[in-house]
C-alpha positions in Angstrom: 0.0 0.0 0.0 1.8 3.4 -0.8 2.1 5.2 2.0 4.4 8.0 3.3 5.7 10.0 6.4 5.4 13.8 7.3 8.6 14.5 10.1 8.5 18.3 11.7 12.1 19.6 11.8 12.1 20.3 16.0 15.0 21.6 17.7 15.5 24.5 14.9 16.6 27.9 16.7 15.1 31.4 15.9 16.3 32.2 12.7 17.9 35.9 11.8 19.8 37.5 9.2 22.6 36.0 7.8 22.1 32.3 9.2 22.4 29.3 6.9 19.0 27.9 7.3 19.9 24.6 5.0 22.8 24.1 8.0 20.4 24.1 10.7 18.1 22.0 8.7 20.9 19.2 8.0 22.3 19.3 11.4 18.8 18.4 12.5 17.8 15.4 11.0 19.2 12.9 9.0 17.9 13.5 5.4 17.2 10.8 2.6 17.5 10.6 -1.3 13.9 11.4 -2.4 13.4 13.6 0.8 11.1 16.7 -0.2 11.7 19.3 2.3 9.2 22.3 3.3 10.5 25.3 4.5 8.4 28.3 5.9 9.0 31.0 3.7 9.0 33.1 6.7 12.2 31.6 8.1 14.0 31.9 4.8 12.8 35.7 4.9 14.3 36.3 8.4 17.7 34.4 6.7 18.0 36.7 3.9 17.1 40.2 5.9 13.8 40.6 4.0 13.3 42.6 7.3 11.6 45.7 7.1 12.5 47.5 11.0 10.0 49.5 12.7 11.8 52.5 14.6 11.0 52.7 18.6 7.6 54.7 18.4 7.0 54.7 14.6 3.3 53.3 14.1 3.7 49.3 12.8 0.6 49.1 11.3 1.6 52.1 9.3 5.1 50.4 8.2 2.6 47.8 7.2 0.7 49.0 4.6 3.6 50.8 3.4 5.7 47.6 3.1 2.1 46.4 1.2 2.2 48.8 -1.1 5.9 48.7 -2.5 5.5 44.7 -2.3 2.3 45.2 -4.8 1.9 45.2 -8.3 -2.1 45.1 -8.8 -4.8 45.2 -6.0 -7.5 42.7 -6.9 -9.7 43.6 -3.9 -9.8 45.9 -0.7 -11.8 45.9 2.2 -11.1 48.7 4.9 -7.2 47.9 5.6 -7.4 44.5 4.3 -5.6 44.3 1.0 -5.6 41.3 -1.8 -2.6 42.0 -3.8 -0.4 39.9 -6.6 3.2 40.8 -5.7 5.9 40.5 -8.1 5.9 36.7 -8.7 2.5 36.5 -9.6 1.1 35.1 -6.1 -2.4 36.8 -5.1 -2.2 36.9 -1.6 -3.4 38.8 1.3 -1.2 41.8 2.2 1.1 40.7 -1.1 2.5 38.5 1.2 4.0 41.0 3.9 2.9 39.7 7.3 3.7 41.1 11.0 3.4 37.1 12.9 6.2 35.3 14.3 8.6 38.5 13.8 10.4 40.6 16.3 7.4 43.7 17.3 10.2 45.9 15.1 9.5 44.5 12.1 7.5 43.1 9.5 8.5 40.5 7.4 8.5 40.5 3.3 8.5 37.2 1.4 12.3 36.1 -0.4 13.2 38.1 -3.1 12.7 35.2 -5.2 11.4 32.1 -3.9 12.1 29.5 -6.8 15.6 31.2 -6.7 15.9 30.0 -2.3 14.7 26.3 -2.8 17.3 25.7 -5.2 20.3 27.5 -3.2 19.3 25.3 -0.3 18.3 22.2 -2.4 22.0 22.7 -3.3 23.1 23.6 -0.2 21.5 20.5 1.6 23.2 18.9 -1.3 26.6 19.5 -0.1 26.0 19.1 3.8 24.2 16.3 3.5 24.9 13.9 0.3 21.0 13.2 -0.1 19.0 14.3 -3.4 16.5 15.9 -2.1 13.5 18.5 -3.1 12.9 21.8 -1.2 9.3 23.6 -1.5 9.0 27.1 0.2 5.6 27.1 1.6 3.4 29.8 2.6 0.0 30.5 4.1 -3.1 31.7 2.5 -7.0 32.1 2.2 -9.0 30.2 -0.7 -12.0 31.9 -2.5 -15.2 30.0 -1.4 -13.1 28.1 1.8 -13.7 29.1 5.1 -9.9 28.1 6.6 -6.2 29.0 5.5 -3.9 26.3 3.8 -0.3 26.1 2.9 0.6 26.2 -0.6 4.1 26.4 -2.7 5.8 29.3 -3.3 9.4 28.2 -4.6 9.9 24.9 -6.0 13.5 23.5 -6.9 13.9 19.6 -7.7 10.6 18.9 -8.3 7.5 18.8 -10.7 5.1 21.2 -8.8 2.2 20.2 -11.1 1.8 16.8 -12.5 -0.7 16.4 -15.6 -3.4 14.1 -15.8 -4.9 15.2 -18.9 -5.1 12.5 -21.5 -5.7 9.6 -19.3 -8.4 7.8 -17.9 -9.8 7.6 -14.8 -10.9 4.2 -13.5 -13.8 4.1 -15.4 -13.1 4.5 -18.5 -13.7 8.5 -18.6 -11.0 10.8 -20.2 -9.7 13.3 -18.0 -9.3 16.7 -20.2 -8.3 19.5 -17.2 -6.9 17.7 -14.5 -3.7 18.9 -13.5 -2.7 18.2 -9.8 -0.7 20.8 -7.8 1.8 18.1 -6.3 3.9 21.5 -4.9 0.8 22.8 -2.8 -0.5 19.1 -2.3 3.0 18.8 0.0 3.5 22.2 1.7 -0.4 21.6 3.1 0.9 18.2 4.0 3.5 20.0 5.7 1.6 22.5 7.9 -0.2 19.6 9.4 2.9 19.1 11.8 4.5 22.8 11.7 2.0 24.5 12.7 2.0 28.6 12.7 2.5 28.4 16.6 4.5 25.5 17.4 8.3 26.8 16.4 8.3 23.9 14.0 9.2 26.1 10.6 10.2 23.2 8.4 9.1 19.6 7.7 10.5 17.0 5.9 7.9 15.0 3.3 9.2 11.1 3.2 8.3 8.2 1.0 7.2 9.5 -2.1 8.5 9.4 -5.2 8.1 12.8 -7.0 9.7 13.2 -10.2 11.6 16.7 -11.1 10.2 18.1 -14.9 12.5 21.4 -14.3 9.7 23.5 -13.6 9.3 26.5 -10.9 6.7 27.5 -8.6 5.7 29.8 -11.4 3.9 26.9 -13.2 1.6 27.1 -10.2 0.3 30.9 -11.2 -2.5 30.8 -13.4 -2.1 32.9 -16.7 -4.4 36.1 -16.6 -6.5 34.9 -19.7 -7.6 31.8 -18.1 -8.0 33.6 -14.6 -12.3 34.5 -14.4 -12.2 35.7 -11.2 -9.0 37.8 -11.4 -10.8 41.4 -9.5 -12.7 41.4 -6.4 -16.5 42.2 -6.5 -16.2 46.1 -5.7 -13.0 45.9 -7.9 -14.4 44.2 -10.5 -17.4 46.9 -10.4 -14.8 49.7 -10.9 -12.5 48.2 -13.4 -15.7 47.2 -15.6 -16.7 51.2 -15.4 -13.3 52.2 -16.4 -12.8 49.1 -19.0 -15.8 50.9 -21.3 -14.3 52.3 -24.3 -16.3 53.3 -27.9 -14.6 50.5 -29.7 -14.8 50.6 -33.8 -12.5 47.7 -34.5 -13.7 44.2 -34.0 -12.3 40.8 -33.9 -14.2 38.2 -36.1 -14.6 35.9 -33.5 -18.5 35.8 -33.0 -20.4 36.9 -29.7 -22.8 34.7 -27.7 -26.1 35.1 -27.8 -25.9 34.6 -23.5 -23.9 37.4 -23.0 -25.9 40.2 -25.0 -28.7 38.8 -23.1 -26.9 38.9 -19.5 -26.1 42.5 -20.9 -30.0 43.2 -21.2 -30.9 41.8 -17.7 -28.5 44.2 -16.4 -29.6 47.2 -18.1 -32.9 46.0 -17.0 -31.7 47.0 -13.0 -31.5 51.4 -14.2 -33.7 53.4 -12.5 -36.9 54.3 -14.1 -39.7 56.8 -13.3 -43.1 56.3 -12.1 -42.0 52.2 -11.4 -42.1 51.9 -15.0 -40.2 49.5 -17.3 -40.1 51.8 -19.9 -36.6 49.7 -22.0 -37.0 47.2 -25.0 -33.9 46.0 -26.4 -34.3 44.2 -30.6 -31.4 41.9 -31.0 -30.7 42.5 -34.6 -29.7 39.4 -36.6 -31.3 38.2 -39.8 -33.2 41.4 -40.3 -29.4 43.0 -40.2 -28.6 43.5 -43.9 -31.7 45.1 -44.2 -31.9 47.0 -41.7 -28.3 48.7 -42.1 -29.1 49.4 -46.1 -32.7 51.1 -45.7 -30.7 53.2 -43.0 -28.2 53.9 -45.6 -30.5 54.9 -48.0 -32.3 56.9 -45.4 -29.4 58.6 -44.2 -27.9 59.7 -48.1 -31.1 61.1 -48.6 -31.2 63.6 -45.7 -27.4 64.6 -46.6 -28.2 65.0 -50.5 -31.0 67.2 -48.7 -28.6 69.4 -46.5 -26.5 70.3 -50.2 -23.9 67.7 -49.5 -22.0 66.9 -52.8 -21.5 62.8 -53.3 -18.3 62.7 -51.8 -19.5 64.2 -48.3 -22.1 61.9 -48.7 -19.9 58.6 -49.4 -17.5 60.2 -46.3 -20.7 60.6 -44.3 -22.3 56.9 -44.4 -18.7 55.7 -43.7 -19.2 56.5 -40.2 -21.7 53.6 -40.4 -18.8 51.1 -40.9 -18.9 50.4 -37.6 -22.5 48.7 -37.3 -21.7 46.6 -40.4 -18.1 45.1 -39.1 -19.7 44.5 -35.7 -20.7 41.0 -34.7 -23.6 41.9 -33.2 -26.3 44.5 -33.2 -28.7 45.7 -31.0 -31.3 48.6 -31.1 -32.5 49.9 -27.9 -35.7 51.4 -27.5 -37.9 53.9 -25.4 -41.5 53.0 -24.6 -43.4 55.9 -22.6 -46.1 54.1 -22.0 -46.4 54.6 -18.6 -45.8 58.3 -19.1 -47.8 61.3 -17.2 -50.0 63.4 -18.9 -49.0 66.9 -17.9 -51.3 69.7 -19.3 -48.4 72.2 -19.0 -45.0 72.6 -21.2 -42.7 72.6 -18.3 -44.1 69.6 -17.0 -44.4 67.3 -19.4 -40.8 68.6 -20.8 -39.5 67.3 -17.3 -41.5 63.7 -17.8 -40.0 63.8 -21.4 -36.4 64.0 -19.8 -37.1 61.7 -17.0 -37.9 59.1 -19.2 -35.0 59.7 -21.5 -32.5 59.8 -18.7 -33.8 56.4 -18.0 -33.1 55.0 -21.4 -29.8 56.5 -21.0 -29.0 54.6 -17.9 -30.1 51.0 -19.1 -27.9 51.9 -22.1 -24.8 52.6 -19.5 -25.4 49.2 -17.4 -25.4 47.5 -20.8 -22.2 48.9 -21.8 -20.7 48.3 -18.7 -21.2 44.8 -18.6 -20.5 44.4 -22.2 -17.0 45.1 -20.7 -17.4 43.5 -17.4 -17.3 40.3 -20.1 -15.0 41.2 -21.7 -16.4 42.9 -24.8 -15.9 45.8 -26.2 -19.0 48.3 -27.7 -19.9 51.4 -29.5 -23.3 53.4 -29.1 -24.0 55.0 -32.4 -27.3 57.5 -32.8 -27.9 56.6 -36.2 -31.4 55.3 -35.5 -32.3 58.2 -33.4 -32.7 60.1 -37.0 -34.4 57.6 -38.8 -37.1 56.3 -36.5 -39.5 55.4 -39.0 -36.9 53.6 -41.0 -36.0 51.5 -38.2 -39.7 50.4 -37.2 -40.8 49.3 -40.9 -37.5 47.0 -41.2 -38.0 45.3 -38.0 -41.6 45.3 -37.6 -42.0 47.1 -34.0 -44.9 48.6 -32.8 -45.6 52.7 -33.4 -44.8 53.2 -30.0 -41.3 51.8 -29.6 -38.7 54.9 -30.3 -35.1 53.4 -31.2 -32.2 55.0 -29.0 -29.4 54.5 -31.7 -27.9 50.9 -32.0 -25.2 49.5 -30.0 -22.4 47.4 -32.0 -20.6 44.8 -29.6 -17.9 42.6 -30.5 -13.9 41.5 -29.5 -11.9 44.7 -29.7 -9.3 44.2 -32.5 -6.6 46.0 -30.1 -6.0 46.9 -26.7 -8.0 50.1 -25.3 -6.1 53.8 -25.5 -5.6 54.9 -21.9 -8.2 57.5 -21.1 -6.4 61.0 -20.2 -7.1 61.2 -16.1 -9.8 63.3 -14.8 -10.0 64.2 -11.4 -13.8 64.9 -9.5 -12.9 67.8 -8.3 -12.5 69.0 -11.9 -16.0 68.3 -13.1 -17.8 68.3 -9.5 -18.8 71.3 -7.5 -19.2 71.2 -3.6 -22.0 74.0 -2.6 
């Protein structure tokens, strides 16, 4: 029956800088060939002075957030002090990894500089001092999305495969398995913690019996790639990132877009505000009745330009701008249905229902856009069926009462979004 051991490491002393942690480590316990040994990364941080020292009456909390902040490359979420934060190797972890536990009350710790880059210096090192072949993993401690309860998992891998591939075979049933990989590197530093422990003074751990083979790969293998991450922003974050993601895009990829998505896109233009409790939005998902549409508007639109005293040229340079809606992958029209409107006798009444409602429309519109880009799509709302109502009615067969709102192209962005030039509240925002 396979089986295999998992030996705490007792006896170590309190590690500082400048102390050869594989030395302590060998002079320990006797290790093996095959051994896999799991270091606290903390311990190797203390080693290699990834100290950060309070001064006597500075404000810790304060050092902190400061050491959080120059360990961080992106903040995927924030709640009051509590950060989320990918640090430099690609590890999303809370407080990028800086912690205040089980240092000296003068100093908060920062992870090693590179952890792939301290297994193998003490896989080598334990090498030399002890003539066994052994692994090393540098382990940490984190929080999982959806898991109540922390786990240690693999920061710095040296001698061994931290994933191991499963796709391709078959499980015992017969079944192919197409997305299993297992993380072999996390698998053992969890295996680990079981007899360290983040309050027993037992920092490392020595993994016996198994026979893991060594592909050459890093911890990095362990870091999902960004396209593949879906949940790579926190709620709030992802809310605010989706605002500021909406760009007028008039390039499109050809991939095609799913039906599901311009629908999830409705539902949530279907949350705007509205008056009187009204639902006063109708969205047309324009697809067969496309080509027509987009040529009677055409037509429409050359018309009123030929009326304005627009020689042919303008006119040709004119419908260009409706490239756009044809290139698109998909169309949409929304629409404004007062139906539920007041009545107002006066002009300055029923001018303010008029806006009310159109203010409306123009927030459904928003939320759609928005979570075009929330899924990653990009959009541009075009007002060419504002000026050719009539046009727009005949082709697709709506009733009198339904007023288009322009048409919204949506599609894959052929190229990254242009940074917006920054614009600061106080700018556009009065305080009275």
């Amino acid at each position: 029956m396979p089986d295999y051991r998992v030996i705490g490491v007792e006896g170590l002393p309190e590690v500082r800088p400048g102390d050869d942690v594989a030395a302590l480590v060998a002079g320990a316990i006797r290790l093996q060939d095959g051994d896999v040994v799991v270091v606290t990364s903390k311990v190797l941080s203390k080693a290699e002075g990834r100290l950060v020292s309070v001064p006597e009456g500075a404000d810790r909390e304060a050092a902190r957030q400061r050491a959080i902040a120059d360990e961080t490359v992106r903040v995927v979420a924030r709640r009051g002090s509590t950060v989320i934060a990918q640090n430099r190797h690609g590890m999303v972890l809370a407080a990028a990894g800086v912690d205040a536990s089980n240092v000296r009350p003068d100093e908060v710790a920062l992870l090693p500089a590179d952890p792939d880059a301290s297994a193998r210096a003490m896989r080598d090192r334990l090498a030399v001092l002890s003539g066994a072949r052994v692994a090393v993993v540098v382990s940490d401690t984190a929080g999982r999305p959806w898991r109540t309860g922390q786990v240690d998992l693999a920061l710095g891998v040296a001698g061994l495969a931290p994933l191991r591939d499963a796709r391709g075979t078959r499980d015992t049933h017969g079944a192919l398995l197409e997305v299993t990989e297992i993380a072999v590197a996390d698998e053992l530093a969890a295996a680990a913690e079981l007899v360290k422990g983040k309050a027993a003074g037992i920092p490392v751990a020595v993994v016996r019996g198994l026979a893991v083979p060594d592909d050459g790969r890093s911890a990095a293998a362990l870091v999902r790639p960004p396209e593949q991450d879906w949940f790579r922003t926190g709620t709030a974050e992802a809310a605010q990132q989706a605002v500021a993601a909406r760009r007028t895009v008039r390039r499109f990829g050809p991939r095609p877009v799913d039906r599901q998505v311009i629908l999830r896109a409705v539902t949530a233009a279907l949350t705007a505000p509205a008056p009187h409790s009204t639902t006063p939005w109708r969205f047309v998902l324009v697809e067969q009745r496309r080509a027509a549409l987009l040529k009677a508007m055409a037509r429409r639109w050359a018309e009123d330009l030929r009326a304005d005293g627009l020689d042919e040229a303008a006119v040709a340079s004119r419908l260009r701008r409706g490239d756009v809606l044809r290139a698109a992958p998909y169309l949409l029209v929304p629409c404004l249905v007062r139906s539920g409107a007041h009545d107002y006798p006066d002009v300055r009444r029923a001018q303010g229902e008029e806006r009310m409602f159109l203010l409306s429309m123009g927030a459904a519109i928003e939320n759609l856009l928005v979570q075009l880009a929330a899924e990653g799509l990009g959009s541009a709302w075009v007002g060419s069926t504002l000026f050719c109502p009539d046009v727009v009615r005949d082709v697709l067969g709506l009733d009198r009462s339904w007023e288009p709102m322009g048409a919204v192209a949506v599609g894959e962005p052929a190229a990254a979004p242009v940074e917006r030039e920054p614009r600061e509240a106080g700018d556009y925002c009065r305080v009275l």
